[in-house]
N, C-alpha and C positions, 0 to 999 in steps of 0.2 A: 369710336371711330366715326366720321363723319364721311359719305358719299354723297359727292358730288353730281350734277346732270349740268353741263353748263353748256350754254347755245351759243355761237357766236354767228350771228345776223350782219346782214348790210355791208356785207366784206370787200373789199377793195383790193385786190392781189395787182401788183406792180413789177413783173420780171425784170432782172437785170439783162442788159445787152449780151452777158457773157452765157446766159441759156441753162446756168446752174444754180443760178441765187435770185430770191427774188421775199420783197417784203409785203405785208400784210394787213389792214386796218380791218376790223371787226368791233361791232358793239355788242350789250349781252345786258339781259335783264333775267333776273332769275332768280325765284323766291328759295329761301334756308331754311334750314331750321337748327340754330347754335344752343350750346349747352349752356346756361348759365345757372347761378346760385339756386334760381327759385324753379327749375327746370328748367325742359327745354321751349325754349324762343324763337319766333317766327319773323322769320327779315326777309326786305326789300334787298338788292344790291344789282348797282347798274355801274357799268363802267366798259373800258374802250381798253382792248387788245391792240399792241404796235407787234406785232410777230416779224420776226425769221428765218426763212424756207431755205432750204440745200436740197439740190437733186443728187442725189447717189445712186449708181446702180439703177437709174431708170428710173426710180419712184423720189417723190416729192419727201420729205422729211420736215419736221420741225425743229429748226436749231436756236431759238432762243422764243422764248413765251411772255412777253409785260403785260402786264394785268395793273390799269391805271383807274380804280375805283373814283366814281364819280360822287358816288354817295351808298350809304347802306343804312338805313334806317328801320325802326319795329313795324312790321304788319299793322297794328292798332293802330298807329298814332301819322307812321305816314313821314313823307320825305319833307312836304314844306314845313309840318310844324316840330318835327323835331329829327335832324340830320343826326346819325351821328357820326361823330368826325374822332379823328385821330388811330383808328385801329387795324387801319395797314399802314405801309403794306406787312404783308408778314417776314420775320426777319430771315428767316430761309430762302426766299423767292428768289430770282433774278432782280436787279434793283430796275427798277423804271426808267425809262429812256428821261424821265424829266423828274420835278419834284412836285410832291405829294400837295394836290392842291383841290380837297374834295368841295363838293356843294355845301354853302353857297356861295364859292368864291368868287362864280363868275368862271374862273380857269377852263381853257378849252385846250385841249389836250393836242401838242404839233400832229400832224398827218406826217408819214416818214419820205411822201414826197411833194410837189408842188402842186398849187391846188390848180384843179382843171382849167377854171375862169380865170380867177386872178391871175394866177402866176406866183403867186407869193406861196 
């Protein structure tokens, strides 16, 4: 079994007009430690939360959780020299509001609403 601590930073909450729904941007850097062949291994993993809130009953809820990995790379070696790519998301999850396009693709992940400056 693997536990989790995972932080979500720099959050952007965005209420709908109707005072019950409202979505979410959050980032998150957080070190692992995964099981593999030779023991266990120690990762990087940074990526960007799109969430969705429901009020019920007075209290805030989580109705849908994306987890849009930016990159996850080994503690040693580090995210410019070696990313590694392809292993999420996992196939259980909620699927991602977009597709899967980790570092170094360049890919910046949509915001779920309009950007403050631009407009876009």
């Amino acid at each position: 079994m693997i536990h989790l601590l995972i932080i979500q930073i720099g959050g952007v909450i965005d209420g709908d007009p109707d005072g019950r729904t409202a979505r979410g941007r959050w980032q998150t850097w957080f070190p692992e430690v995964m099981p593999s062949a030779a023991g266990p291994r120690q990762v990087w993993l940074h990526g960007y939360y799109e969430n969705e809130y429901v009020k019920e009953n007075g209290k805030w809820l989580s109705k849908k959780i994306y987890w849009n990995v930016t990159f996850c790379t080994t503690y040693e070696t580090g995210w410019l020299k070696f990313p590694m790519l392809g292993i999420f998301p996992f196939p259980d999850m909620d699927g991602p509001p977009t597709a899967f396009h980790p570092y170094p693709s360049g890919y910046h992940v949509p915001y779920h609403s309009k950007h403050p400056v631009t407009g876009e």
